[in-house]
C-alpha positions in Angstrom: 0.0 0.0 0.0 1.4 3.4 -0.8 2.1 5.1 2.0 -0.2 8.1 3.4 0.7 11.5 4.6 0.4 12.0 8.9 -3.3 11.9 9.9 -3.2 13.8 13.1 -6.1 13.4 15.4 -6.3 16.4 18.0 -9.0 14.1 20.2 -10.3 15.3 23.4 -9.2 18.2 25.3 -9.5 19.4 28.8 -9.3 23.2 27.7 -13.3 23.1 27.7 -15.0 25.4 29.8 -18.6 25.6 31.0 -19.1 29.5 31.1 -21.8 31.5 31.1 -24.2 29.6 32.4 -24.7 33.0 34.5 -24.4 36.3 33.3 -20.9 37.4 34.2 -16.8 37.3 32.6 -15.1 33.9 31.1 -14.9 32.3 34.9 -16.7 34.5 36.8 -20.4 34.4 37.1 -22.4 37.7 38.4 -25.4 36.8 38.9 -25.5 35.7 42.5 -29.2 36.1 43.3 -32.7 36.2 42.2 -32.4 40.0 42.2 -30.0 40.5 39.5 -32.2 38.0 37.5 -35.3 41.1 37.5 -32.4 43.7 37.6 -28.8 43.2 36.7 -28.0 46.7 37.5 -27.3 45.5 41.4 -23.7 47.6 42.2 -24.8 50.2 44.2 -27.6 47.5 46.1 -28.2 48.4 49.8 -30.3 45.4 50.1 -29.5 41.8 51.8 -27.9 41.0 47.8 -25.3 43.5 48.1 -23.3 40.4 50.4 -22.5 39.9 46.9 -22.8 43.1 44.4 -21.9 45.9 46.7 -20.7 44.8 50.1 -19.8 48.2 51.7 -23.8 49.2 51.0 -24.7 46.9 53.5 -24.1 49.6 56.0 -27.6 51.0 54.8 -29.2 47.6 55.5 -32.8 49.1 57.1 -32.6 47.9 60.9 -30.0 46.3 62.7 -30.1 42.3 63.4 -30.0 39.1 60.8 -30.1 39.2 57.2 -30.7 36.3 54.8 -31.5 35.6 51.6 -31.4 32.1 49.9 -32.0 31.7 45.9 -32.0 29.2 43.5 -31.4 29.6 40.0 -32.3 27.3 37.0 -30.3 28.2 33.6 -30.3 26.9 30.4 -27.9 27.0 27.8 -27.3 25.8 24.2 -23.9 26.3 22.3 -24.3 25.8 19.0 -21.6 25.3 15.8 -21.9 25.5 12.9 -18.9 24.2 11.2 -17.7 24.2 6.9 -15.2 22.1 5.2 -14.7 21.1 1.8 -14.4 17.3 3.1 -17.9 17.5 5.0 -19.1 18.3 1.2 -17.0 15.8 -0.3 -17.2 12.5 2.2 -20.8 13.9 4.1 -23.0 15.4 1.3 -23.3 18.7 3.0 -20.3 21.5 3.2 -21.7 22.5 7.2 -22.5 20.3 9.8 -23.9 22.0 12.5 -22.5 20.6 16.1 -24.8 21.2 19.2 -24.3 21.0 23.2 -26.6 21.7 25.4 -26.2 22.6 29.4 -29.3 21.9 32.0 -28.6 23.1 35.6 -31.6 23.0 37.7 -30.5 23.5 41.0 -27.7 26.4 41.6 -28.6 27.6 45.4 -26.9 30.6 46.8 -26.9 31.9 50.3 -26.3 35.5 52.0 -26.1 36.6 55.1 -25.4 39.3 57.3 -25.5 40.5 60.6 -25.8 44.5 61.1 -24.9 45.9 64.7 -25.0 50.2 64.5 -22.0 51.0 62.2 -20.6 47.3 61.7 -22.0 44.7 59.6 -20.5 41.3 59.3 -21.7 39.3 56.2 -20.9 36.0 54.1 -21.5 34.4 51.2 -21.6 30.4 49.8 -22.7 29.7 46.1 -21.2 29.1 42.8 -18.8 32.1 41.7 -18.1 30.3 38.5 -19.3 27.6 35.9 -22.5 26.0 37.1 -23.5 23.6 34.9 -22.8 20.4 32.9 -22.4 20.7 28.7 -22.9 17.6 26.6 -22.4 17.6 22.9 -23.5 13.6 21.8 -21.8 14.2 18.2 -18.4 15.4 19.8 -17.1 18.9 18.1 -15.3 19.8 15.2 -11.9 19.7 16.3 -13.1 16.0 16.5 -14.2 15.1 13.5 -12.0 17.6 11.5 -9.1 15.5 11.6 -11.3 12.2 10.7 -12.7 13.9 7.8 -9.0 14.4 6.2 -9.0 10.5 6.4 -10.5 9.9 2.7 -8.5 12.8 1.3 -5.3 11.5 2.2 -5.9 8.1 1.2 -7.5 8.6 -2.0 -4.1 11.6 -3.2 -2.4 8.5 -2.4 -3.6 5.9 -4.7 -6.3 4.2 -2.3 -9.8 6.2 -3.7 -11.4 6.3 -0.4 -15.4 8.2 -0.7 -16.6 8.0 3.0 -15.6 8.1 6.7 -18.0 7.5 9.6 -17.0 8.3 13.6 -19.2 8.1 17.0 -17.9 11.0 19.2 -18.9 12.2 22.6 -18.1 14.9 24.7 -19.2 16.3 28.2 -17.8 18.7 30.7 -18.7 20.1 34.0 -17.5 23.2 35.8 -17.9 24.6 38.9 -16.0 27.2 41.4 -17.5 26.7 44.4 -16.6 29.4 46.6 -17.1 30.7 50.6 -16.9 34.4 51.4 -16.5 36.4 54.8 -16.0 40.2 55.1 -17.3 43.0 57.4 -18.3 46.5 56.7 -17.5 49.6 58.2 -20.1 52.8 58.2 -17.5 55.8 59.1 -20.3 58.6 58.9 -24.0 58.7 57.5 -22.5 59.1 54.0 -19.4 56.9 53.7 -18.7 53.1 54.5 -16.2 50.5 53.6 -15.4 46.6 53.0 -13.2 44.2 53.3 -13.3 40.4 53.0 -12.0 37.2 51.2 -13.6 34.7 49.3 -12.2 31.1 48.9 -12.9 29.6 45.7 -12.8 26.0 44.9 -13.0 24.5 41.2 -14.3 21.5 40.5 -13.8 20.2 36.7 -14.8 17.1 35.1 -14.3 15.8 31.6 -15.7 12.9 29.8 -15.5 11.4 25.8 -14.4 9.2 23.3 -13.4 8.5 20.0 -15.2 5.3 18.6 -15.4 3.2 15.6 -13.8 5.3 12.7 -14.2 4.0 9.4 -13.0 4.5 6.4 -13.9 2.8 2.4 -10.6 2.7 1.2 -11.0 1.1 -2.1 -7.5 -1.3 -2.0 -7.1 -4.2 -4.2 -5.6 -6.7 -1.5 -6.2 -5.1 1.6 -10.4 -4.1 0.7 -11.1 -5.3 -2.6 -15.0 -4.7 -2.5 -14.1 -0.7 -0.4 -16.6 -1.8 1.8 -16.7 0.8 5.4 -14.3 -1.3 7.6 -12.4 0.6 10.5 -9.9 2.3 10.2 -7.6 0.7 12.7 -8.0 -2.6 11.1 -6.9 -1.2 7.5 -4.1 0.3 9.0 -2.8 -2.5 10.9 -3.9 -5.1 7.6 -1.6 -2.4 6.3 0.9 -3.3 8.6 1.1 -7.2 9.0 1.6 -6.9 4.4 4.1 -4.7 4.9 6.2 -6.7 7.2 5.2 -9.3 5.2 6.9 -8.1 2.1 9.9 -6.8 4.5 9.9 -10.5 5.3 9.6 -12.4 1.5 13.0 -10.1 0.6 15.1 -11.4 3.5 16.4 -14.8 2.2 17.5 -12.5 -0.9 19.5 -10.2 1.3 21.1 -12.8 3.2 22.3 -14.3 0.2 24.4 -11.2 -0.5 21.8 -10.3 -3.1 20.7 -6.8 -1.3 22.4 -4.2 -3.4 20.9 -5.7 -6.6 18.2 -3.7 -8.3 14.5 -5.7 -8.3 15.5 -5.3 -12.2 18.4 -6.9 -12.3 16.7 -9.6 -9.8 14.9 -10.6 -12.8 17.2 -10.9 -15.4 19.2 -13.4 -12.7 16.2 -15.6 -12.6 16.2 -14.6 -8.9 12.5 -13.1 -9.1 9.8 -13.3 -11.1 7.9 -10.4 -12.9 5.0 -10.9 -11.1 6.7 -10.8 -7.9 7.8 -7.5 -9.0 4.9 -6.2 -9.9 3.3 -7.0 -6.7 6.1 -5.3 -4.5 6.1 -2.6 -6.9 2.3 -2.0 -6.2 3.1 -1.2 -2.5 5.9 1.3 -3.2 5.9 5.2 -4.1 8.2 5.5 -6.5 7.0 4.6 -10.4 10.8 3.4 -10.8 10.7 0.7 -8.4 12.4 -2.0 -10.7 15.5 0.3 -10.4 15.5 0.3 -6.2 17.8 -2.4 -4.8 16.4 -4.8 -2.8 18.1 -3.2 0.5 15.9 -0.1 -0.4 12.8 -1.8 -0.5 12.7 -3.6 2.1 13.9 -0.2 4.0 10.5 1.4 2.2 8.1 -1.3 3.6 9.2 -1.8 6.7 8.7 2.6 6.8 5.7 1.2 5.9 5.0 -1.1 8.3 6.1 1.6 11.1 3.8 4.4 9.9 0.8 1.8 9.2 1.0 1.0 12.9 1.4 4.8 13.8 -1.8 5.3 11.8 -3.2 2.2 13.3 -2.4 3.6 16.8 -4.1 7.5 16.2 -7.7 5.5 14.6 -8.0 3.3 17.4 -10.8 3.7 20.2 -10.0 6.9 22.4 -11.5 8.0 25.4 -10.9 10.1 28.0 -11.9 10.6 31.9 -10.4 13.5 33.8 -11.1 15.7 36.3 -9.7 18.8 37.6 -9.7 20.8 40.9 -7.9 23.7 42.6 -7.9 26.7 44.9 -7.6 30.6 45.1 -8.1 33.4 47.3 -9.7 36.6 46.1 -9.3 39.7 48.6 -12.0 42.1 48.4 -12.7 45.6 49.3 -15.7 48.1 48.6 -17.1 51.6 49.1 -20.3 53.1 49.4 -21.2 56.8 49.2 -24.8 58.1 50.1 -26.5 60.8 49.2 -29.7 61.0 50.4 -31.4 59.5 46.8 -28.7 58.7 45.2 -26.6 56.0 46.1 -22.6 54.9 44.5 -21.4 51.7 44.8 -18.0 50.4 43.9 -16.4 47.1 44.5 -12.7 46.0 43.3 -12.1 42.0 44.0 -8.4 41.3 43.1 -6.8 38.9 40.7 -7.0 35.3 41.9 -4.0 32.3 41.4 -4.9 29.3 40.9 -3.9 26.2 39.3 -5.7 23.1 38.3 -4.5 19.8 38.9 -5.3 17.0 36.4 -6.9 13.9 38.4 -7.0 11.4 35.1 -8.3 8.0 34.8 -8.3 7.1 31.6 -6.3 9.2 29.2 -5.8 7.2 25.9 -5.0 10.0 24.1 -1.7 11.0 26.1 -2.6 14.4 26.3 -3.8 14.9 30.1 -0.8 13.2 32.5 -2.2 12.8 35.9 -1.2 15.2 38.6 -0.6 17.9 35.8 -1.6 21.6 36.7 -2.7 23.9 34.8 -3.3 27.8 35.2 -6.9 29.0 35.3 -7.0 32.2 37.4 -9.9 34.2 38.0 -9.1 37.8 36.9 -9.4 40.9 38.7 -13.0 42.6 38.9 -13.8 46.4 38.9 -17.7 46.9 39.2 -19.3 50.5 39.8 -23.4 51.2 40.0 -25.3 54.1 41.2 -29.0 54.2 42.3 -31.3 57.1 42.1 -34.9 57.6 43.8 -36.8 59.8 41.5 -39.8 59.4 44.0 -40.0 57.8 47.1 -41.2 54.1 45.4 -39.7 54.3 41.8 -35.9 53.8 42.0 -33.6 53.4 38.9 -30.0 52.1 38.9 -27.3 51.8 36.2 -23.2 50.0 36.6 -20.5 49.0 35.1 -18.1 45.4 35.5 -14.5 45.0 34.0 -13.0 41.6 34.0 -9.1 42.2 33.8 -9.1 38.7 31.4 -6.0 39.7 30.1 -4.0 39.4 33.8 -4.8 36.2 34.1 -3.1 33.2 33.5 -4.9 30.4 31.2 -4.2 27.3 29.5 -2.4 27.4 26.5 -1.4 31.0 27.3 -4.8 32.0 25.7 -4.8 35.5 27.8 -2.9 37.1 25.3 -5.7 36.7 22.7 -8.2 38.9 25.1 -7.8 43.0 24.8 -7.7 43.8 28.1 -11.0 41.8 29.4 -15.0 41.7 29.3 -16.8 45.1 30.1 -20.5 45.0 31.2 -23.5 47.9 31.4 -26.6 47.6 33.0 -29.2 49.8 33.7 -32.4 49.3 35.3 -35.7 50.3 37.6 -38.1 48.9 40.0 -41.1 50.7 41.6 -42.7 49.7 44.8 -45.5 49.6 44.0 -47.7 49.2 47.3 -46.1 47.6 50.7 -46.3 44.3 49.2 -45.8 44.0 46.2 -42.7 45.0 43.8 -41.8 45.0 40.1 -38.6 45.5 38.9 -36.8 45.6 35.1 -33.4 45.5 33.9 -30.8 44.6 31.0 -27.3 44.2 30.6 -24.9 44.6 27.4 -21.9 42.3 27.2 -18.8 43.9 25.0 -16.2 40.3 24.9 -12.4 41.4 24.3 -11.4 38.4 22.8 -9.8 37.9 19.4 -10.4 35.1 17.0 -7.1 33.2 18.7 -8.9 32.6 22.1 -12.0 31.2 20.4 -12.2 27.4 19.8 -15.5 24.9 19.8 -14.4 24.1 23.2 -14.5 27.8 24.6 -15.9 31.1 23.2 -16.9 34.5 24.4 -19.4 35.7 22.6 -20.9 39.5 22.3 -24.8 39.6 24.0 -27.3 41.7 25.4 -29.5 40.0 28.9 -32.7 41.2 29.6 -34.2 40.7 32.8 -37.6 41.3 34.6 -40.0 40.0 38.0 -40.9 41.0 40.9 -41.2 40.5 45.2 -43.5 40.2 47.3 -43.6 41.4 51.0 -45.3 38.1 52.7 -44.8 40.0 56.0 -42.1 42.3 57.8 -39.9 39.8 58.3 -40.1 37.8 54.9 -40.0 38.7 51.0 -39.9 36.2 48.3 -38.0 37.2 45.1 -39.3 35.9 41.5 -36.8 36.6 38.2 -36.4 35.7 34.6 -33.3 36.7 32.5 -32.8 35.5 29.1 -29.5 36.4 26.8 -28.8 37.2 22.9 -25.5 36.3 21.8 -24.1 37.9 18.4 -22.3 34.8 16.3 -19.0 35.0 16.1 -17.9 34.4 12.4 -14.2 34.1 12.2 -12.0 33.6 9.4 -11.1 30.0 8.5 -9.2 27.8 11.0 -6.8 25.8 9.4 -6.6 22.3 11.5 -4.4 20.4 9.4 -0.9 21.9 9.7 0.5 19.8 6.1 1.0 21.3 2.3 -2.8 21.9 0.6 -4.3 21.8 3.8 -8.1 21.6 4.5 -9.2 24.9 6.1 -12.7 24.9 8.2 -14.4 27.4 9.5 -16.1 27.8 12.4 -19.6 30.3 13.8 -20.7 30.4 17.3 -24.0 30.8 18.8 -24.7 30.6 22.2 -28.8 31.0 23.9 -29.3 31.6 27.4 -31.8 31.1 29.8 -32.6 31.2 33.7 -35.4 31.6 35.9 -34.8 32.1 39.9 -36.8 32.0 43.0 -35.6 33.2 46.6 -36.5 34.3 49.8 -35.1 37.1 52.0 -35.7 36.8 55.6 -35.1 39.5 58.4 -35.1 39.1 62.3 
């Protein structure tokens, strides 16, 4: 069999990411509570939610004593690919396949608290800073099948006309930051108060997927006369076992001091036949192959027989089983300014280390060593709101989040394809409208920094716009339940092509992103 150029199969990857799952930056998720779900323009919140958005406007909690609010938060998410290759035309009948994973969380609690005594308030947080969700994609991605696809191409530019290829591909990732966080605030007059605290967050990865069952129609006279689909491992190592046969057949030849003879002059000594020629000749590269000496064959097919097995090795079953986990601490400090109506808010959360360290099971790829770390800090956070009572019971708000993405250490170095980092804008409103009952309306416009280099099917930031709307009701003095719906637009991302293959006329693909969001929340705040 002639030989074929290197198939390289990228398989499975642990660079995946479950993001956005919440409103928020590539690891950090912003909406903490059922409130920012009807308003996401939270940062200058005096209410029990400010634990989170605004912790220094705690000092304006209403009476002194407990706070606590617990939420819940159900999101939905669907990532969606839609990916074009001249060898999805050629081998699939269509020039796109379109690649989708979808992510179902229904439970992601949240609890705050604080305790206010005069001018000091003591508060903490526990929820899920980051990630939230599991992402399953039951026809892999494209990085998977990209690769596989190049299969028939290669094969048939080498003499074995090959028309189809078939794979079964999975992939699914989780990812969560769990994280704990204790601070106090500080009221130094009736204006101006201060915070400072530290959160502890814990990640929590896991990654699951194979490779399965490639297969290939190579149309080869010996090897698959009828170019039926068989898989591709056993052509390869068919492949193989002939080419170490025919390694084998020249042996007594060389042995007998006949090795530097040319397979010509082999015939004309009535040491070969023709036919045997012929058939030796059929597995070699060169159209002069009566001129190679018999040393230089049986060097070319045992080459052969060496990249047949390589080839056999990269088709064969893959599957991976990893998970990841790690720690980082995120000092945090606030201030509040008050006004009388209008209310400032500002909150800086510094950059947080942290490595993940590879737990692996089953790796048969040889990409994921166990005990391997690898960065995946949680940048540096700026946010800034303001509130404004225009009357007593109609309020409107409007903030401002930076994610410093580009400070922080990733995998693969892929900070340096992210322009300084995410910027958010919200503006919103609510209106009391009677002691019990009140409505409240927001949005939130998402600008991403990143450059075509940080996207990949296994993590993208996308541009989007959230809108989000509900309402609480005052069950008594002590109690309020919160209700919220927030839904997100993402603008595709259309890059130019990504080249996969990195060989002479390669394949180039290209990739567009889509992304939908959904989440629905219910809490309760209670007082005493």
């Amino acid at each position: 069999m002639k030989t074929v150029k290197k198939i390289i199969l990228t398989g499975i990857t642990c660079c995946f990411c479950v993001n956005g799952l919440f409103a928020g930056g590539l690891l950090t998720n912003t909406n903490q509570s059922v409130h920012f779900l009807r308003n996401p323009a939270r940062g200058a919140s005096t209410e029990i939610d400010a634990v989170y958005t605004n912790p220094a406007g705690l000092a304006r909690l209403q009476a002194d004593g407990f706070h606590i609010s617990v939420n819940n938060q159900s999101a939905f998410q669907t990532r969606t690919i839609a990916s074009t290759s001249p060898t999805f035309a050629e081998y699939v009948g269509s020039a796109t396949k379109t690649f989708k994973g979808e992510a179902t969380a229904l439970a992601i609690p949240s609890l705050m608290a604080a305790y206010k005594k005069g001018k000091l308030v003591v508060s903490g947080y526990a929820g899920v800073i980051g990630g939230g969700g599991k992402l399953t994609f039951d026809r892999g991605l494209p990085s998977f099948e990209a690769p596989i696809s190049m299969i028939p191409f290669q094969l048939s530019g080498n003499g074995v006309p090959t028309t189809q290829y078939a794979v079964d591909a999975f992939f699914e990732g989780s990812s969560y930051i769990f994280a704990g966080q204790l601070g106090g605030t500080f009221a130094l007059n009736e204006m101006l108060s201060v915070y400072a605290g530290v959160r502890i967050n814990m990640a929590s990865n896991s990654y699951t997927g194979y490779l399965k069952n490639i297969s290939v129609n190579p149309a080869h006279p010996a090897l698959n006369p009828t170019g039926q689909m068989m898989l591709a491992n056993t052509f390869f190592n068919n492949a193989k076992q002939a080419a170490q046969g025919a390694s084998a057949s020249l042996q007594p030849a060389i042995d007998g001091g006949a090795g530097g003879f040319t397979l010509n002059q082999m015939v004309a000594a009535g040491q070969m036949t023709q036919a045997q020629v012929d058939q030796l000749a059929g597995g070699l590269p060169s159209q002069n192959a009566g001129e190679m000496t018999v040393n230089d064959v049986q060097g070319a097919y045992n080459q052969a027989a060496a990249t047949s097995e390589g080839y056999a090795n990269q088709t064969a079953d893959k599957n991976v089983d990893c998970s990841q986990s790690g720690m980082g601490i995120t000092p945090i400090i606030g201030l509040n300014l008050n006004l009388d109506r209008l209310n400032i808010g500002v909150k800086y959360e510094f950059l947080t280390r942290m490595d993940i360290k590879n737990d692996t099971k089953v790796d048969d790829t040889g990409m994921f060593a166990d005990g391997v770390k690898t960065p995946n800090d949680i940048p540096a956070l700026l946010t800034a709101g303001v509130s404004y009572y225009i009357i007593p019971d109609v309020k409107i708000s409007a903030g401002y989040h930076h994610f410093f993405d580009s400070d922080a250490k990733m995998a693969n170095d892929k900070q340096q394809f992210i322009d300084g980092g995410i910027n958010e804008y919200q503006l919103g409103a609510e209106w009391q409208i009677n002691k019990m009952f009140l409505i409240s309306a927001g949005g939130q416009i998402t600008k991403t920094g990143v450059s075509d280099g940080y996207q990949s099917d296994m993590s993208f930031s996308l541009n989007s716009y959230s809108v989000g709307f509900g309402g609480a009701v005052n069950v008594s003095k002590s109690m309020r339940i919160n209700l919220g719906y927030l839904f997100t637009n993402y603008e595709d991302w259309k890059p130019g092509s990504l080249n996969f293959i990195p060989i002479p006329g390669a394949i180039t693909m290209r990739n567009v992103f889509a992304r939908t969001n959904k989440a629905f929340g219910i809490g309760v705040d209670l007082r005493f």
